[in-house]
C-alpha positions as CSV (number, residue, x, y, z in Angstrom):
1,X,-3.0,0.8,2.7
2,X,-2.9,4.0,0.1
3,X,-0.5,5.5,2.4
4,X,2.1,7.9,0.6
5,X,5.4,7.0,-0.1
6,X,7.8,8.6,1.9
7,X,5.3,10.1,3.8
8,X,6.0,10.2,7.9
9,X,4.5,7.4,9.9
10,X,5.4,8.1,13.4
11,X,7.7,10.5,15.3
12,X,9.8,8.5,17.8
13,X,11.1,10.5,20.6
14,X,13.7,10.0,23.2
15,X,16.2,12.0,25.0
16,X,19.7,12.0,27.3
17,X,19.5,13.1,30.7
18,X,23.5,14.3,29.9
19,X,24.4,17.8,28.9
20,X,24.9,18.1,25.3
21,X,24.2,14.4,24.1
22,X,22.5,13.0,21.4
23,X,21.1,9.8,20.7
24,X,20.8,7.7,17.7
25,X,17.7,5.6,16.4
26,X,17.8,2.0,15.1
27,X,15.9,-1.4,14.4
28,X,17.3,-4.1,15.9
29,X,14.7,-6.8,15.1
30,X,11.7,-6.5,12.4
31,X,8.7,-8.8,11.5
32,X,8.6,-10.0,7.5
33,X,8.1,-6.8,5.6
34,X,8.5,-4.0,8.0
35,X,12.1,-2.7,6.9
36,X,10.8,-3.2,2.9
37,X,8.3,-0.9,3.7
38,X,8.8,1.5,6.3
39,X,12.7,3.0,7.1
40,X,13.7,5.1,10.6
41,X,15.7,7.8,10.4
42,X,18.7,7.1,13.1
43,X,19.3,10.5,14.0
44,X,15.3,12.1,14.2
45,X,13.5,8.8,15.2
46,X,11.3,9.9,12.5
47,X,9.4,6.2,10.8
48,X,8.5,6.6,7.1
49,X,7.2,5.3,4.2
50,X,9.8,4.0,1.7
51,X,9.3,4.7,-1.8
52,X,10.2,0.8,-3.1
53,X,7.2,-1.1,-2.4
54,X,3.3,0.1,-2.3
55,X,1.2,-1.5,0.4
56,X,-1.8,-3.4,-0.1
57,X,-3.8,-5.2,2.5
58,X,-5.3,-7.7,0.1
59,X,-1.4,-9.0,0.1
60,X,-1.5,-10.9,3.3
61,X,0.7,-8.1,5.4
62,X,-1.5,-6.9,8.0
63,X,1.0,-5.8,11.0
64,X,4.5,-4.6,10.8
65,X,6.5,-5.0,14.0
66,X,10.6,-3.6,14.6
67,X,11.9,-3.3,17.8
68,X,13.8,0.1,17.9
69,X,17.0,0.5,20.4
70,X,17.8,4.2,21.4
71,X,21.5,4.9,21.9
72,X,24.0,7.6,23.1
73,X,25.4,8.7,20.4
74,X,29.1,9.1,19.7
75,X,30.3,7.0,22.6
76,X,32.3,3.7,22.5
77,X,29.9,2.3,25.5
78,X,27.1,3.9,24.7
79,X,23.8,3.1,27.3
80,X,20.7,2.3,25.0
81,X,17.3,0.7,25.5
82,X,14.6,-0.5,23.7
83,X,11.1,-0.3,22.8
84,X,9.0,-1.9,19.9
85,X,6.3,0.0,17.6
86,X,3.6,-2.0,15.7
87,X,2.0,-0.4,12.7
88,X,-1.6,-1.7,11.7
89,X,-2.5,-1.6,8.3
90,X,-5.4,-0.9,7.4
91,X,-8.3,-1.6,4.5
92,X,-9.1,0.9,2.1
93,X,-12.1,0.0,-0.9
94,X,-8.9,0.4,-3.5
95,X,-10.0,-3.1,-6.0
96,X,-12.4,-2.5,-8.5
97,X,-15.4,-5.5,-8.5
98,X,-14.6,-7.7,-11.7
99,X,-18.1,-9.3,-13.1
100,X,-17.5,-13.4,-13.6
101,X,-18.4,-14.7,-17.0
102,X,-21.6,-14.5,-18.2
103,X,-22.6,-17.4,-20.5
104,X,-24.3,-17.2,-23.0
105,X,-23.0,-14.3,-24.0
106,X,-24.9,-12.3,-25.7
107,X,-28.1,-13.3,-24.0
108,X,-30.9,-13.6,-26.4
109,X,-34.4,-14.0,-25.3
110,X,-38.1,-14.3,-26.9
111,X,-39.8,-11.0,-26.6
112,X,-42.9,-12.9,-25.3
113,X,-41.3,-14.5,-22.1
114,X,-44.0,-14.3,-19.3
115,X,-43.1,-11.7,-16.2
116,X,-40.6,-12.8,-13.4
117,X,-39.3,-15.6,-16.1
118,X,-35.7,-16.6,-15.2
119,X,-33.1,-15.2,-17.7
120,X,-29.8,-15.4,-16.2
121,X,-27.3,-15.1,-12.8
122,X,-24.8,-12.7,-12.6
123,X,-21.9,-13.0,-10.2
124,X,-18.8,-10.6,-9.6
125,X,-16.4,-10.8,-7.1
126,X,-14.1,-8.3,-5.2
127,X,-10.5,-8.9,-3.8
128,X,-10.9,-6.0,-1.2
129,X,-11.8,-8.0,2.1
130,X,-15.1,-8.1,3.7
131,X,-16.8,-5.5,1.0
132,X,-20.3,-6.4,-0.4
133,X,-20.8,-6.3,-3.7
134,X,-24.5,-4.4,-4.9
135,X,-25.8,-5.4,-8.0
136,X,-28.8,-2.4,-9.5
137,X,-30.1,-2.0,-13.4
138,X,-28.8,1.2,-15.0
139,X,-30.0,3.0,-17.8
């Protein structure tokens, strides 16, 4: 998810069996997102990171699929197949934990309250899925 813009993804690779000829990358088909964040480079195969949108998991995006088709290049009936690359994305611990409102607020309590007397509940919550929140007293 903190991926690097315009930092490489994945090297594609792919090659004529014909003396001298090149081929050329492209994506032919792409799941909701992919192209906004990720872009191929048609003559390297090299799959990178765009510089438009950042990534975050918390989002709803999980998966980014394209199907790629690999062509001779410079032909006018150029042989090609095809191939499909999925990119997972994964969680990083990137969202601060954000405390809910504490009422009343400021707490005021008598001074002579027995031990283990009940004062208040705290609660916070965290938009990075799955992470567990720790509460602990610092000084």
């Amino acid at each position: 998810e903190n991926f690097p813009t315009s930092a490489s993804v994945y090297q594609l690779l792919a090659a004529d069996p014909d003396v001298n000829d090149s081929v050329k990358y492209s994506i032919t088909d792409a799941t909701a997102g992919a192209t906004q964040y990720f872009i191929l480079d048609s003559s390297s195969g090299l799959i990178s990171r765009t510089s438009i949108s950042p990534l975050d998991y918390e989002a709803g995006i999980k998966k980014f699929q394209m199907k790629i088709e690999v062509a001779e290049a410079g032909k006018s009936s150029p042989k090609s197949c095809t191939g499909s690359v999925t990119i997972n994305l994964e969680n990083v611990n990137d969202e601060p934990p954000i405390f809910l409102p504490i009422s009343p607020n400021p707490l005021i309590i008598d001074e002579n309250l027995p031990r283990k007397t009940f004062l208040i509940q705290v609660n916070a919550t965290d938009k990075d899925e799955d992470d567990v929140i720790y509460y602990e007293f610092v000084k």
